[in-house]
Structures are given as C-alpha cells and as structure tokens.
C-alpha positions in Angstrom: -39.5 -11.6 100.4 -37.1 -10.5 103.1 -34.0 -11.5 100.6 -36.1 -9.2 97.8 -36.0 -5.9 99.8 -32.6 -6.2 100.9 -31.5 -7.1 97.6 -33.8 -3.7 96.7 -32.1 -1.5 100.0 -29.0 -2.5 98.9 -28.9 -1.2 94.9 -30.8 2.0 96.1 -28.1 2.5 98.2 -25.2 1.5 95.9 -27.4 4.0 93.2 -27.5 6.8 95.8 -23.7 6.6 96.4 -23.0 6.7 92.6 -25.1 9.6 92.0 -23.4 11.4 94.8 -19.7 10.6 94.0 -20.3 11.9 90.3 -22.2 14.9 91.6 -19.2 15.4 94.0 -16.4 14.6 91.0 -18.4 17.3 89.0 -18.6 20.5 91.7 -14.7 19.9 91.8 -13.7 18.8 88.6 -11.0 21.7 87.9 -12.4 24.8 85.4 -11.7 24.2 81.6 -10.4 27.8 80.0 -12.9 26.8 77.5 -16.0 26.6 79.5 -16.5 30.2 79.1 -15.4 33.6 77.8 -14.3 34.9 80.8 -12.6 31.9 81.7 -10.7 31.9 78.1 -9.7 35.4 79.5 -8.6 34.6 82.6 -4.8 33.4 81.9 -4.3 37.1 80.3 -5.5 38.9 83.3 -3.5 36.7 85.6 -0.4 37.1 83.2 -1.0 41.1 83.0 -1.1 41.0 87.0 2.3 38.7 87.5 3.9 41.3 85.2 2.9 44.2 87.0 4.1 42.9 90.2 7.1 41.0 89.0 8.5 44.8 87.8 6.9 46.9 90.3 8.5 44.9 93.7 11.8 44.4 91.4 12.0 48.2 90.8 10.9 49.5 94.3 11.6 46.7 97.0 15.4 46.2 95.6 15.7 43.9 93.0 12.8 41.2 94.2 11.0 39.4 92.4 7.6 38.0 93.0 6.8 36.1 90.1 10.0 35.0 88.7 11.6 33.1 91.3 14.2 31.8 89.3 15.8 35.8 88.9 15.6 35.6 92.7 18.2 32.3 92.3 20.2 34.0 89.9 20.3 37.6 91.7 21.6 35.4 95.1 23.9 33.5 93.7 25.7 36.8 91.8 26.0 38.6 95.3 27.7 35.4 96.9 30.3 35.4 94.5 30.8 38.9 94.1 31.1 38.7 98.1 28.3 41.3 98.4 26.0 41.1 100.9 22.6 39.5 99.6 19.4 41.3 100.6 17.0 39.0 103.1 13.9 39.2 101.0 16.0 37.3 98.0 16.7 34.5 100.9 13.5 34.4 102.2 12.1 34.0 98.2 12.1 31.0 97.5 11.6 28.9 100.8 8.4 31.1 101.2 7.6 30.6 97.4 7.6 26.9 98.1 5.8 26.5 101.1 2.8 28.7 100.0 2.5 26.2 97.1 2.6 23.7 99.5 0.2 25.3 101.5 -2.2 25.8 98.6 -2.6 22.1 97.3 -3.5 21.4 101.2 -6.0 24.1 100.7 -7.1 23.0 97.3 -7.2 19.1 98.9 -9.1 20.4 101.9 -11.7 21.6 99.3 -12.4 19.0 97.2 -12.7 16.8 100.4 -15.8 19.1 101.0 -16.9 19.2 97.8 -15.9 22.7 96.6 -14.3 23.8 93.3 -10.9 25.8 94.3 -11.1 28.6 91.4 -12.9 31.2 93.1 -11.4 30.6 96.7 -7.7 30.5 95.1 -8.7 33.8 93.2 -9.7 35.1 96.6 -6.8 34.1 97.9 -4.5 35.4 95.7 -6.2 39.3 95.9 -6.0 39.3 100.0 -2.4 38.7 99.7 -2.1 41.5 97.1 -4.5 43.7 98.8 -2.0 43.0 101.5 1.2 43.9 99.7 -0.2 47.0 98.5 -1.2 47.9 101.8 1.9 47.4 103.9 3.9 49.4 101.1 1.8 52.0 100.7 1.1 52.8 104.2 5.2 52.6 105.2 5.5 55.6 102.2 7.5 56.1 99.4 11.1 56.2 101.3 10.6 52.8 102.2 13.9 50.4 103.2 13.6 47.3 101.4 15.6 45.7 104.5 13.2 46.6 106.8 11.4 43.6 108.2 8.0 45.1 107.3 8.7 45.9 103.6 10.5 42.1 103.8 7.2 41.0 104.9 5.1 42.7 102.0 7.5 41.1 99.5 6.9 37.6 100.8 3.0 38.5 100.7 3.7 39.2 97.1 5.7 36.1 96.1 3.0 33.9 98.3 0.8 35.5 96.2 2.3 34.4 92.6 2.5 31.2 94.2 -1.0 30.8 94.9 -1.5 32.0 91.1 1.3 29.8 90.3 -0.6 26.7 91.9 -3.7 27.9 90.6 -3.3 27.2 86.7 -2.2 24.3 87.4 -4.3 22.2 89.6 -7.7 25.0 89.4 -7.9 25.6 85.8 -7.4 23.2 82.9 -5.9 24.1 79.2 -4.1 26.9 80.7 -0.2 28.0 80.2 1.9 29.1 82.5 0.8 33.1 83.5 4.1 33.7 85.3 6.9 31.5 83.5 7.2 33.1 79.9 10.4 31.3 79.3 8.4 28.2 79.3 5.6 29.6 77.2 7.9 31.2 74.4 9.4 28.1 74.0 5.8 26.0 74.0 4.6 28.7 71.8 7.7 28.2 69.1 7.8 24.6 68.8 3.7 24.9 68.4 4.1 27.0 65.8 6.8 24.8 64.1 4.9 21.7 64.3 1.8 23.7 63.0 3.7 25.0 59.9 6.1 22.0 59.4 4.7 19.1 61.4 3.0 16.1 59.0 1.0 14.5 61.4 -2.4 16.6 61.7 -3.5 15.5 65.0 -0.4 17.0 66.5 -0.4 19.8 64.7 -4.7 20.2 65.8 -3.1 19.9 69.6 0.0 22.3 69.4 -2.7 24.9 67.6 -4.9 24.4 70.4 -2.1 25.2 72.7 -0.9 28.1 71.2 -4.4 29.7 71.1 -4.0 29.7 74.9 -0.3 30.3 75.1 -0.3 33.6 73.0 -2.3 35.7 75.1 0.2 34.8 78.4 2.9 36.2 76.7 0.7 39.2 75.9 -0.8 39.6 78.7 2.7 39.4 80.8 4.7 41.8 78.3 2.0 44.3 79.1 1.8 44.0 82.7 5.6 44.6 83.0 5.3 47.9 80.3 2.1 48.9 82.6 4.3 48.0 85.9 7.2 49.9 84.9 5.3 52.9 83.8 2.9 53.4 86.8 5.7 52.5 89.2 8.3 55.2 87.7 5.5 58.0 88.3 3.2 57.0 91.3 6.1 54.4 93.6 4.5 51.8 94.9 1.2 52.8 94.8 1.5 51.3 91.5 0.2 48.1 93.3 -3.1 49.0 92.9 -2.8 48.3 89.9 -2.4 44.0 90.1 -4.7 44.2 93.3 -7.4 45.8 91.0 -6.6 43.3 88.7 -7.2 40.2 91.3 -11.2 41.5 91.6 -11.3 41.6 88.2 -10.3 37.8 88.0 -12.6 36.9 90.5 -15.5 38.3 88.6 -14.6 36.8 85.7 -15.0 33.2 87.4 -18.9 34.0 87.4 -18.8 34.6 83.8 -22.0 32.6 82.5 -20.9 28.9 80.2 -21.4 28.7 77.1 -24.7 27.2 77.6 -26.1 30.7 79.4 -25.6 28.5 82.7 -22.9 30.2 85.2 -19.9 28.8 85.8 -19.6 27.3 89.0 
C-alpha cells in the first residue's frame, strides 16, 4: 500500500508541475498582433512615434537620429572623411543603441523567469525614456546646444528608447514588422506583393499576404509620424516631443484592449 501512495504522490506531483509550466509558458508566451484590435494597431502607433522622433531629434538636436541608427553610421563616417569634426551624440549612437537592447532582453529574461509577459512593462519602458527626452529638451529651452552634455544625454534617452521599441517587436509581440526599419519593410512589402500577384504556389502567396497586411500600416504609420514630426517641430521646437511621448500612453492602453473573445489581453 505504501508503494501505491507514492506511486499516487508522485504523478500528483509530476501533474501539478505540468499544469504550472504550461500556465507559466502561457502568461509569457509573447502577444500575437492578432489577438486583438488594439494589438493589430499597435505596430502603426509605434511606427507613427519612431517617425516623429526620428525627424524631430534629427531636425533640432543636429542631425541625430533616434530611430534610424544606420543614418547615424552614415552621418559619422561622412564627417571623418570630410575631416569635420563629428558631433558626440552621433558617437555615442550606436554603442548606447546597442547596449539598451542588451539591456532589454535581460529585462525581458528577468520577466519571464517570474512569470510576467514583457509587453506592457517594455511599453512602459519605452514612454519614461520619452517622457524623459521630452523633459530634458524642453526644460533646457529652445536655444538649446546640441553639444551640451545634457541635450547629448536627452538624445541617448531617445535612441535607448527606439531600442527598447526596437527590441520590443521583436521578442514582445509576434506577427509584427519592423516599426523603425522601413527599408526593410518596403522591401518585405514588394517582394509580398510580387509573390501575391505572380507567385504559383498558394501557400506562399497566403503567408506573404498575411505579412503584408501587417507590413503596410508600418510604412504608414512611419511616413506620417515623420510629416507630423517635421510639421509640429518647424512651428513649436522641441516641444514637438509631446507628441511621440503622448503617443507611448496611447500604446500602453492599447495593450489592455479586450481579445477577441471579450477576454482582456493580458
């Protein structure tokens, strides 16, 4: 009888454990941009705020960007051949750029170790270090240096802040394009487009038009942000910053939008 209940203790056990891994597995199984209308959303908003502060810090911090990291690389290297002096912030760029993504896939391991989806925290995230760009710029006015160390320190907020978004799309939120990299998307978008109209196999041409349904709205979303950018930058500075940072809370609330099953997203 002894043997029986161990036998017995042991299976409850091995059953408990199952049941707790997949209930684990599903709280952090990344967010589908299918899951919900907000969430189908969500890569436009994020695309309208990289455009908005790719244009606004390139416009009034001198010639950074915060999104496009590559234009930083190109910007550089023209200044060391030209033998002009290249600003700090475009040195700083892209070391900082890479070790906030670093930085956020510790952040996003550290909470699926606990048991935690990383959506909303990354969302988070990503609108404190905007609400911090926007403050530091605003508050040192609209004569601002962009050498000075404390306008070089609101552009690296803003670049760690594209790379949290950056990150986010790709490990937080599954089915989504790029929000920030329309080079890659136009391209994606093209060859989806061919395969659709000249392709002959029909299950890749199913896949490249359920890719371009997401991939469209990115290159919206981002043409728009850098037409809002440009606009609200040339007439209020860089106050225009408001503008992404009052974007970010609108992302966050859109990660509460209720499934498709009337259930809320979590």
């Amino acid at each position: 009888m002894s043997g029986d209940r161990a036998v017995e203790k042991f299976e409850r056990n091995a059953l408990a454990a199952q049941v707790g891994q997949s209930f684990t597995a599903a709280r952090i199984a990344p967010r589908s941009v299918e899951s919900s209308p907000g969430l189908r959303l969500l890569p436009f908003v994020l695309s309208v705020i990289a455009g908005c502060s790719d244009v606004i810090s390139f416009v009034g911090l001198g010639g950074l960007f915060t999104a496009h990291i590559t234009g930083n690389l190109v910007i550089l290297a023209a200044h060391v051949l030209s033998g002009e002096p290249a600003r700090v912030a475009l040195i700083l760029s892209v070391p900082v750029f890479i070790v906030a993504l670093a930085l956020t896939r510790l952040l996003v391991g550290g909470l699926e170790s606990i048991g935690l989806a990383s959506l909303r925290p990354l969302l988070l995230l990503q609108f404190l270090l905007l609400a911090g760009f926007f403050v530091v710029c605003v508050a040192t006015g609209s004569r601002a240096d962009p050498d000075a160390a404390n306008m070089i320190f609101a552009g690296m907020l803003g670049v760690s802040a594209m790379a949290v978004q950056n990150a986010m799309v790709q490990v937080s939120l599954t089915g989504a394009p790029s929000t920030a990299v329309m080079t890659t998307n136009i391209t994606r978008f093209t060859m989806d487009v061919g395969e659709i109209l000249l392709g002959n196999d029909p299950d890749e041409a199913a896949k490249s038009r359920r890719r371009a349904k997401h991939t469209w709205p990115a290159i919206i979303g981002f043409t728009i942000g850098c037409g809002l950018g440009a606009m609200c930058e040339s007439v209020v500075g860089l106050w225009s910053l408001a503008l992404p940072t009052g974007l970010a809370l609108v992302a966050i609330a859109m990660s509460f939008a209720k499934s498709a099953d009337g259930g809320e997203h979590r």
